[in-house]
C-alpha positions as CSV (number, residue, x, y, z in Angstrom):
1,X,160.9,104.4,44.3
2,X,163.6,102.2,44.9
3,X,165.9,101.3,41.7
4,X,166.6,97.6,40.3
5,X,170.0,99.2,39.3
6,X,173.0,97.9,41.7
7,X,175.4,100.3,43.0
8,X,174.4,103.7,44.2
9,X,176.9,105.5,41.6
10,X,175.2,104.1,38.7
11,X,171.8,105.1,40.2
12,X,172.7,108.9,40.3
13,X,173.9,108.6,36.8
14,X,170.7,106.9,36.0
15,X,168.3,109.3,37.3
16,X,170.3,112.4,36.0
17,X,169.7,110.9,32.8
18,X,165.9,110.0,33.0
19,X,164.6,112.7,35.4
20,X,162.4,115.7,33.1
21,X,164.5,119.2,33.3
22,X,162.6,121.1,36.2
23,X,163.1,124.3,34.0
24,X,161.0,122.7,30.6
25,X,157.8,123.6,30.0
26,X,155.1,121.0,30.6
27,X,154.7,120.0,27.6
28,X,158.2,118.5,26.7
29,X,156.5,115.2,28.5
30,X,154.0,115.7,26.2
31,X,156.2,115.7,22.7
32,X,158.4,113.2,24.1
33,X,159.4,109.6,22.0
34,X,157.4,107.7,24.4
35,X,154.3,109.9,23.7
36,X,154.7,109.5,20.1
37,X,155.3,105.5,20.5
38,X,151.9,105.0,22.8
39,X,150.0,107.6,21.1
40,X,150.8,105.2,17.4
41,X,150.0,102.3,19.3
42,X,147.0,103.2,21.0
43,X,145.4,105.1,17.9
44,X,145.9,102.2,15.4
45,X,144.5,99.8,17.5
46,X,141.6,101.5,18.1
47,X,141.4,101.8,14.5
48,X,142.4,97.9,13.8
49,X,139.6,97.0,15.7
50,X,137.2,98.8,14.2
51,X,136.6,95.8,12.0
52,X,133.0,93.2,11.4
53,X,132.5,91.2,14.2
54,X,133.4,87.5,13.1
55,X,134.1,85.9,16.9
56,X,132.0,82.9,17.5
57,X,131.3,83.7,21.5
58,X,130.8,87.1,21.3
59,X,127.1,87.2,20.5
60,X,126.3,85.0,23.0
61,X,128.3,86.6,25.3
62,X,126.0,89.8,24.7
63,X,123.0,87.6,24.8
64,X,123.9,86.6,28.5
65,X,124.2,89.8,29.4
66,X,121.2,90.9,28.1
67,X,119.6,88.3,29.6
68,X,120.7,89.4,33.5
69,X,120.0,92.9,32.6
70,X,116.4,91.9,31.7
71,X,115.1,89.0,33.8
72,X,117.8,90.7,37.1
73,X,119.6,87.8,37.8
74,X,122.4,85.7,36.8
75,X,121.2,82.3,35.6
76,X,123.2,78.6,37.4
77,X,121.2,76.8,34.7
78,X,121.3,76.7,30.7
79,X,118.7,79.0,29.4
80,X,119.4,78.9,25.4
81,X,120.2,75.3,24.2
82,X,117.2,73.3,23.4
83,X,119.6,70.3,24.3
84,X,120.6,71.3,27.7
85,X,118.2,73.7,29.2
86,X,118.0,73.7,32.7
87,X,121.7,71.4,33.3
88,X,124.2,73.4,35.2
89,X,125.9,75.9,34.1
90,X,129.1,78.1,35.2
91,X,128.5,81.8,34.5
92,X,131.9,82.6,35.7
93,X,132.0,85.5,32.9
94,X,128.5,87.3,34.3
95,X,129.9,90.9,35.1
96,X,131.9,91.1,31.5
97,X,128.7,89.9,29.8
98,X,126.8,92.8,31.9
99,X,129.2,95.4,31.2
100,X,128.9,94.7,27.1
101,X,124.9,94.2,27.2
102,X,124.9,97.6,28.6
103,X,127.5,99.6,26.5
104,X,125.6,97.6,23.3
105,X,121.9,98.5,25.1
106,X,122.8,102.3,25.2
107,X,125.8,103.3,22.4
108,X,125.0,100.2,19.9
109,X,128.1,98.9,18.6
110,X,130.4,101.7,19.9
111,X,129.8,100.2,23.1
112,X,131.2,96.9,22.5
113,X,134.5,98.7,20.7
114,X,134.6,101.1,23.2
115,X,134.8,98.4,25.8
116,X,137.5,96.7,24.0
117,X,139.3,100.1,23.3
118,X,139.3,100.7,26.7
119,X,140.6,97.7,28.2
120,X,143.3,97.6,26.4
121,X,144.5,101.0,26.6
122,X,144.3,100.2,30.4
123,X,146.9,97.3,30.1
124,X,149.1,99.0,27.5
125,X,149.2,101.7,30.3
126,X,149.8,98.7,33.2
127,X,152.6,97.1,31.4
128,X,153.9,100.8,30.6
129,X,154.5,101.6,34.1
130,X,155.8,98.7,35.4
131,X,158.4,98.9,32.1
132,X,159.3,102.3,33.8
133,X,160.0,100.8,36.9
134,X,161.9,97.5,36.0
135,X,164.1,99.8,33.9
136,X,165.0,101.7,36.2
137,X,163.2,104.9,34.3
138,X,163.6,104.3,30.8
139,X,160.8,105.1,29.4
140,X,161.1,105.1,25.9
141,X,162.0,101.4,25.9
142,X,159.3,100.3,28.9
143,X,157.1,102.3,25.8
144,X,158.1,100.2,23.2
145,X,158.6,97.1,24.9
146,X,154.5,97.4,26.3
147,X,153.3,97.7,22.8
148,X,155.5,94.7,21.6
149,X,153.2,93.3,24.8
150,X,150.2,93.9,22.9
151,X,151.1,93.5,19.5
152,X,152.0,89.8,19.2
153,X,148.9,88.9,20.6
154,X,147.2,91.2,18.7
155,X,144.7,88.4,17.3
156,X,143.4,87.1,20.5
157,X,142.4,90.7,21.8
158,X,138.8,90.5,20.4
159,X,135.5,91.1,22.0
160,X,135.2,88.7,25.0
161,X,136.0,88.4,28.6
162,X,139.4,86.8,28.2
163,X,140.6,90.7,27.5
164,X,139.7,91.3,31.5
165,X,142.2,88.0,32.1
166,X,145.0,89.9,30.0
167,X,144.3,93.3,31.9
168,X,144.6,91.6,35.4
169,X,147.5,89.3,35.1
170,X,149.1,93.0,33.5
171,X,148.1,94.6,36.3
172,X,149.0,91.8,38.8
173,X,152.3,92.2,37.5
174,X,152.6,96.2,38.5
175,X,151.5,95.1,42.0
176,X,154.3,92.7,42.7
177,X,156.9,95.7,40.9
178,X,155.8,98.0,43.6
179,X,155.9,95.5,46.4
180,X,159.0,94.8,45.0
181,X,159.8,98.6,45.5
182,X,158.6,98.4,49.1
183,X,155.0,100.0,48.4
184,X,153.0,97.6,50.2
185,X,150.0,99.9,50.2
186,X,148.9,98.4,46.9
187,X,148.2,95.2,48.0
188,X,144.7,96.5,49.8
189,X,143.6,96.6,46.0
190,X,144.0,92.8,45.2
191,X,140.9,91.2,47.5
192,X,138.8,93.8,45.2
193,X,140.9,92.6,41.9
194,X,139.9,89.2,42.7
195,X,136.3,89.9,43.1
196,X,136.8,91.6,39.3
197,X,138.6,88.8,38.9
198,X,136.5,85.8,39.4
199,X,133.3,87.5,37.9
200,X,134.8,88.3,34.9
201,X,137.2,85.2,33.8
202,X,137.5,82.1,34.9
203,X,141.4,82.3,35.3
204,X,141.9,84.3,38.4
205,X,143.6,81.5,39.6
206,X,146.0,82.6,37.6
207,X,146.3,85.5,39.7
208,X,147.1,82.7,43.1
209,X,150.1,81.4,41.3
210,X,151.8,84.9,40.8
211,X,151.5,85.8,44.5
212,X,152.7,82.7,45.3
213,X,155.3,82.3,43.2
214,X,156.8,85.4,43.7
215,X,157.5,84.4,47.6
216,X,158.9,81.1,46.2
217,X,161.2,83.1,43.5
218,X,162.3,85.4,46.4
219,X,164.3,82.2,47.8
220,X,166.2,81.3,44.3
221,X,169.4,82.5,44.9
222,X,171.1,84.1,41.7
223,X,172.0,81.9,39.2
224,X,174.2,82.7,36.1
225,X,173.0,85.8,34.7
226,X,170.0,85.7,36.5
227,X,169.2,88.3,38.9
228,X,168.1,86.8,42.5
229,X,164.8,88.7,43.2
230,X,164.7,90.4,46.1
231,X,162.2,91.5,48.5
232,X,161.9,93.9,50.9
233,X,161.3,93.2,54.6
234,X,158.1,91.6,55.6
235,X,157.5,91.3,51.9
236,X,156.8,87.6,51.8
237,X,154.5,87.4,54.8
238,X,152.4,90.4,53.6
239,X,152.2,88.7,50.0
240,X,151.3,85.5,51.6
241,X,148.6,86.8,53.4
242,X,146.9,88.9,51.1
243,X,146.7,86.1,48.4
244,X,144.5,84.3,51.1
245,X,142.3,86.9,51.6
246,X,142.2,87.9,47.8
247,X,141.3,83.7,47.4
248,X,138.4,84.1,50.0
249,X,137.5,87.5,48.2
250,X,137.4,85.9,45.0
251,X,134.4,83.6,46.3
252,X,132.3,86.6,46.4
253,X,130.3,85.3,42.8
254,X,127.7,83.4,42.1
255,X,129.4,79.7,41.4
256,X,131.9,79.6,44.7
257,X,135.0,77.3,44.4
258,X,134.0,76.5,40.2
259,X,135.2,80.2,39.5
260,X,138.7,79.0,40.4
261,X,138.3,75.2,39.3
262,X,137.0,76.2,35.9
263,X,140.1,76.2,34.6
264,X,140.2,72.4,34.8
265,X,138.1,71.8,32.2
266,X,142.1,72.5,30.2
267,X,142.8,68.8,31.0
268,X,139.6,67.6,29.3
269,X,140.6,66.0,26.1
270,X,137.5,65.9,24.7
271,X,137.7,69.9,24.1
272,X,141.3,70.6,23.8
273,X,141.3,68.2,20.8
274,X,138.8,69.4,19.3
275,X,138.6,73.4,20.0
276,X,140.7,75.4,18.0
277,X,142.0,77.4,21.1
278,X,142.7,75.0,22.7
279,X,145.4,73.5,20.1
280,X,149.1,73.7,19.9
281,X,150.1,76.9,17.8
282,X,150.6,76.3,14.3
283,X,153.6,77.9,12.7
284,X,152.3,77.5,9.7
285,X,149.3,80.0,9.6
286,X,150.4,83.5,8.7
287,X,149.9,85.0,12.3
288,X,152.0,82.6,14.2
289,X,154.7,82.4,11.2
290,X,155.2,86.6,10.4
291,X,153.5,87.6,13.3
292,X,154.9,85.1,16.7
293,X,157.7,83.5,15.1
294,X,160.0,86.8,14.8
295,X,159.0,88.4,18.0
296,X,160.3,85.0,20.2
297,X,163.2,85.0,18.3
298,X,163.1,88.8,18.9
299,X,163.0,88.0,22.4
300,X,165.6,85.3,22.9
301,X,168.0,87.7,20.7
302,X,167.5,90.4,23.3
303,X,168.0,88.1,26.4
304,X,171.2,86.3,25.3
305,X,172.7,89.3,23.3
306,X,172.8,91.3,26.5
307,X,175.7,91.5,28.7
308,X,173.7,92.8,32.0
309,X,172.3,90.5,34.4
310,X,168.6,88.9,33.4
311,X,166.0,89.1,36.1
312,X,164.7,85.8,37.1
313,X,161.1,86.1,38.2
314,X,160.5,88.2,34.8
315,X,162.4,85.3,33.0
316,X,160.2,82.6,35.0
317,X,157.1,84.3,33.6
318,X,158.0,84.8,29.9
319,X,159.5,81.1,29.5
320,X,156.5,79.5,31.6
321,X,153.6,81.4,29.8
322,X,155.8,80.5,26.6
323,X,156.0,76.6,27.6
324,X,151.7,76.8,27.9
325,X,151.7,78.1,24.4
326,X,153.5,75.8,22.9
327,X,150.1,73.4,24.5
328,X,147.7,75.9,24.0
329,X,148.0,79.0,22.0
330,X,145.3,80.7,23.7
331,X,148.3,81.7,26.1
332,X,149.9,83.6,23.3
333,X,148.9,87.0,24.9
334,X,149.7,86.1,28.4
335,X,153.4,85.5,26.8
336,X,153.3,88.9,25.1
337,X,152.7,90.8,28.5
338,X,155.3,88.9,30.5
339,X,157.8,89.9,27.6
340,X,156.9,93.2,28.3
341,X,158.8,94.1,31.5
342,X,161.7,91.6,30.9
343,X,162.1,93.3,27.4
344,X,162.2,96.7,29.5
345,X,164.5,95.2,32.0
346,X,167.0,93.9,29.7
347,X,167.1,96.9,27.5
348,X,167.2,99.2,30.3
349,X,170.6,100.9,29.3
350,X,169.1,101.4,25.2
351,X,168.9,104.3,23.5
352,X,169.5,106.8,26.3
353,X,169.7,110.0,23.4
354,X,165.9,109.4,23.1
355,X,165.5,109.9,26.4
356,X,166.0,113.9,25.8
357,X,164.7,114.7,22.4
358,X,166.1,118.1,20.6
359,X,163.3,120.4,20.1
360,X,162.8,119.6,16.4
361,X,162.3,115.8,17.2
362,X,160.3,116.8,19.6
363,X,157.9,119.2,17.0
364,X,158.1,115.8,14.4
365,X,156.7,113.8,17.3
366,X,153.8,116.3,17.9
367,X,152.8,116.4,14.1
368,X,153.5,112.7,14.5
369,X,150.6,112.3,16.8
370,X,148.3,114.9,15.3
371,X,148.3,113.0,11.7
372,X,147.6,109.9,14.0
373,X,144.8,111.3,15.5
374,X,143.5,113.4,12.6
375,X,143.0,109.6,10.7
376,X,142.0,108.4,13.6
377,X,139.2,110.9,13.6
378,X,138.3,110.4,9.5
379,X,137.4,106.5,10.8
380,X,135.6,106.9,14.2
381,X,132.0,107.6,12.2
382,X,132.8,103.6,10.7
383,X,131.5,102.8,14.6
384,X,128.1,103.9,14.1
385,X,125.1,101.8,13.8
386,X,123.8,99.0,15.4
387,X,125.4,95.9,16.9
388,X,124.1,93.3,14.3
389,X,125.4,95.4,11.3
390,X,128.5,94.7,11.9
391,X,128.5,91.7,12.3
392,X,130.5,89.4,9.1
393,X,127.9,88.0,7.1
394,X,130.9,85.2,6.3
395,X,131.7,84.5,10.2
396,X,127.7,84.1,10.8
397,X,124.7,82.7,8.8
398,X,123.0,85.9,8.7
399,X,121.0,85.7,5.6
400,X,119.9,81.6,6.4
401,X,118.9,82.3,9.8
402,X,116.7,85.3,7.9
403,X,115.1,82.6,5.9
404,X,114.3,80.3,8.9
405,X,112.8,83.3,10.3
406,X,110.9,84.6,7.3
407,X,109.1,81.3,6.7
408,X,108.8,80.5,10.4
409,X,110.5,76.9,9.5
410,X,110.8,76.3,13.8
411,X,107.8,75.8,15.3
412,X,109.4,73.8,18.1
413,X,111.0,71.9,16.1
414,X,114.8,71.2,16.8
415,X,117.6,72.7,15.0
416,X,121.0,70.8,14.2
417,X,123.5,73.7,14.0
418,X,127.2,74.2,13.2
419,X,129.1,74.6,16.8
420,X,130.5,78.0,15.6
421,X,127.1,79.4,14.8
422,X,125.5,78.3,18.1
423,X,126.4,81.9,19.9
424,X,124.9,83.7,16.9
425,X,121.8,82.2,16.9
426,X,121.4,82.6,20.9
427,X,121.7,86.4,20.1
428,X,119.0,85.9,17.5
429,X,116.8,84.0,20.1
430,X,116.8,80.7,18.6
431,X,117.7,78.1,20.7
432,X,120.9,76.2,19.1
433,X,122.0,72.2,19.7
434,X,125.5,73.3,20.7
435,X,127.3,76.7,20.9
436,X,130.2,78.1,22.3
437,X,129.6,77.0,25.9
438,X,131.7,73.9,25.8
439,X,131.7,73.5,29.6
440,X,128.2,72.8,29.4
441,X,127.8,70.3,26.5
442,X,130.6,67.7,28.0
443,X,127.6,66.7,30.3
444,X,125.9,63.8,28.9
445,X,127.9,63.0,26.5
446,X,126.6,66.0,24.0
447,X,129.7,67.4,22.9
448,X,131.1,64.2,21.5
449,X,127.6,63.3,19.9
450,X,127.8,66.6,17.9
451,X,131.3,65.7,16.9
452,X,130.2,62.0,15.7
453,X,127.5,63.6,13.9
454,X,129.4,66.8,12.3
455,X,131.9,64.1,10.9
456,X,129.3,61.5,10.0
457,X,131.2,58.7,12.1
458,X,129.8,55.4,12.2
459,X,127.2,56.3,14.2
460,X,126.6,59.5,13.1
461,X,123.1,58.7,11.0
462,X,121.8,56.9,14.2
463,X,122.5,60.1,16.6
464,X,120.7,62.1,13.9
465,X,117.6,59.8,14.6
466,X,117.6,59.6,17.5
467,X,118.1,63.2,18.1
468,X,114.7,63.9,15.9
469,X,116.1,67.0,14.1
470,X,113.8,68.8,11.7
471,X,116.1,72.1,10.5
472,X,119.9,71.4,10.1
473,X,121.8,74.7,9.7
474,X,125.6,73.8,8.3
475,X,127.9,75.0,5.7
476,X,127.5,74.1,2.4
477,X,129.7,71.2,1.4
478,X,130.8,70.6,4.8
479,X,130.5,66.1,6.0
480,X,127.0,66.7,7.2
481,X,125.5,68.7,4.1
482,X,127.1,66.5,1.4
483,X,125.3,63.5,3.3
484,X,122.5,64.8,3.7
485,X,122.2,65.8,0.2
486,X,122.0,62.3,-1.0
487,X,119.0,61.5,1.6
488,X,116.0,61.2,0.1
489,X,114.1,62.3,3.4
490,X,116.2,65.4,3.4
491,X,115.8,68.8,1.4
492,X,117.9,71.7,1.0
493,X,115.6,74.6,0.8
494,X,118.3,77.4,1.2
495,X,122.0,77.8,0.1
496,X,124.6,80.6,0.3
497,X,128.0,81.1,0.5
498,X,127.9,80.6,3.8
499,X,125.4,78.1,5.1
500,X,122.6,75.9,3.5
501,X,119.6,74.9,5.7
502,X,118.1,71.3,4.8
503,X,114.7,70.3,6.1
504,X,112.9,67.1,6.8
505,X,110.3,66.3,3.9
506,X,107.4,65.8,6.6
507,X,108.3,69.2,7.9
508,X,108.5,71.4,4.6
509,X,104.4,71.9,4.1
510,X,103.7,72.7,7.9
């Protein structure tokens, strides 16, 4: 592996100091610090997560992939709304959908954790060894550093296919370290990432931009404290190529070209206005004010505190994920991971001692782990049990969709539903007005009716009418329920904590 340290003394030095002693048994690796660090991290998330289900898109996420697992292909056209069946629609998250249907068909809910689990154990690892490498083997800090890469994201890793987008643009990242490092063999891997890619998320664009911008970072010469990236020879040409094929690869799924343009639908107003993903953070909220705030400034305390050089493509990453925060917080993660190796870079020198533990540190570290692992095992029973029973009876009208059931209040009749609830009641087979699918609901002009009508706007009642609801499904005391409650051809015939479901008088005898 070739060393991002300059200078072929301090290289020696550096590798004395990181390299395992030949004579130590095997299981020194085992009991090291960054053991103990990854083993923490990777145990209480798994136990974090183990939590009620309370994402809006995840049930209809599983829906979709129950639905291709059962009727054996992937559907081009809305099957679920009652308001847009049959208009277009980009399935550009099909093989993440499949993957969950089946873990949830055949392990219940463990499946769905399990697949979360797993993926992100996969990136912590990803981000782990290319922290190794970028520091030059320190691998207590590239430890650290990859759980800080997780951890201030933490809320965004929840059950749907954006975790596969986190994963790859981790992973991405490893393959342009070891390119970087002259291993060019691992670029035969990204066609087949970008198949993953593209029928998983619809940001493998994403994964474009970093092959082509690390050839355009390669020309930057140094600047300041920035380290010049450099690349081997026949680097640039190989990377070049290889994004070409990996674009032509990535057309191997069902849409074509709209698994890369999806990402378009960003610029839409319509949704970024009104979808809470798609908003600026808010440094108010407890997650972005104890949770984000302190590990930027974190971050920028590390960069400009340090006397070593910065390197620049590392730098690029973490400041422009940062920048498309700051528009949409739904990038928050991708800003974690890029901290990741910079962190590891710029701290590469840190904490050298720990490199080497004494043998009683290394005994804590073991006992560490086991207590870890021993509470780990006293929760991993809570994963039992079916799908729907975990599922937050405060995130999803569980109990007023019951009672529409119970006294079969359908019939073919159409159903005005909160947006949030729409992907619930597609995984309880009742075809919603709107759900989670925004993509699909900016046709004819559905989106912005719902909003009109949600907010009772001016022409709110006259959208109602012409609509012809029957069943309107909303929180109580939301805009819609207060006005309907004042209609005389309206009536409320269930109410909860969480929802309240108000029927048309002509409709309440049939």
């Amino acid at each position: 592996m070739n060393e991002v340290s300059s200078g072929p003394n301090k290289r020696s030095v550096w590798r004395a100091l990181t390299a395992h002693d030949p004579d130590g048994p095997w299981w020194h690796s085992l009991l090291s610090i960054q053991t103990l660090v990854l083993c923490i991290w990777l145990v209480g998330f798994a136990v974090y997560v183990i939590s009620p289900i309370s994402d809006p898109d995840t049930p209809w996420h599983l829906a979709t992939g129950r639905y291709i697992l059962s009727h054996h292909t992937i559907p081009t056209t809305d099957p679920f709304s009652w308001s847009m069946r049959g208009h277009p629609w980009v399935t550009q998250e099909w093989l993440f959908e499949v993957m969950l249907a089946w873990l949830v068909n055949h392990f219940q809910y463990a499946g769905a954790w399990l697949l979360l689990v797993g993926v992100e154990t996969i990136t912590v690892f990803f981000m782990y060894a290319t922290g190794v490498r970028v520091s030059g083997g320190n691998r207590v800090v590239a430890a650290i550093a990859s759980v800080f890469g997780v951890f201030a994201g933490l809320v965004f890793w929840v059950i749907r296919p954006q975790i596969i987008s986190y994963l790859m643009f981790a992973v991405f990242l490893w393959v342009l370290q070891k390119v970087r490092d002259g291993e060019f063999r691992v670029l035969w891997f990204v066609p087949l990432l970008f198949v993953l890619w593209t029928n998983s998320h619809g940001s493998a664009s994403i994964g474009i931009f970093m092959l082509l911008l690390e050839v355009i970072i390669s020309f930057i010469p140094r600047l300041g404290r920035f380290e010049k990236l450099r690349l081997p020879k026949g680097a640039r040409l190989r990377l070049l190529a290889v994004m070409v094929v990996g674009f032509f690869a990535g057309l191997i799924n069902p849409n074509g070209m709209k698994a890369y343009t999806y990402a378009l639908l960003s610029t839409d107003p319509l949704m970024t206005n009104n979808i809470v993903e798609w908003f600026s953070p808010n440094f108010h909220t407890q997650y972005f004010e104890y949770g984000v705030l302190p590990f930027i400034i974190v971050t920028f305390f590390v960069i400009l505190a340090r006397r070593k050089s910065i390197p620049m493509r590392e730098t690029l990453y973490f400041g422009g994920a940062f920048a498309m925060t700051l528009i949409h917080q739904r990038f928050m993660p991708y800003v974690a991971i890029a901290a990741s190796p910079m962190l590891s870079a710029a701290l590469s020198d840190a904490m050298p001692t720990l490199l080497r533990p004494s043998r009683i540190l290394r005994m804590v570290n073991g006992m560490l782990c086991l207590v870890a692992l021993f509470v780990f095992g006293t929760r991993l029973p809570q994963i039992q049990g079916s799908f729907s029973s975990h599922m937050d009876r405060g995130a999803y009208p569980i109990a007023a969709v019951n009672y529409i059931e119970q006294h079969h209040l359908l019939n073919h009749r159409k159903l005005l539903n909160l947006y949030s609830w729409g992907g619930y009641l597609i995984y309880r087979g009742i075809p919603p007005f709107i759900d989670g699918r925004t993509d699909i609901y900016l046709q004819n002009n559905t989106f912005s009716n719902y909003l009109a009508i949600q907010n009772m706007n001016w022409n709110g009642p006259l959208l109602m009418s012409s609509y012809n609801f029957s069943i309107v499904l909303f929180p109580p005391g939301s805009v819609l329920a207060t006005y309907l409650s004042s209609q005389p051809g309206w009536t409320s015939v269930y109410q909860d904590g969480t929802a309240e479901v108000f029927v048309k008088q002509n409709t309440v005898s049939s």
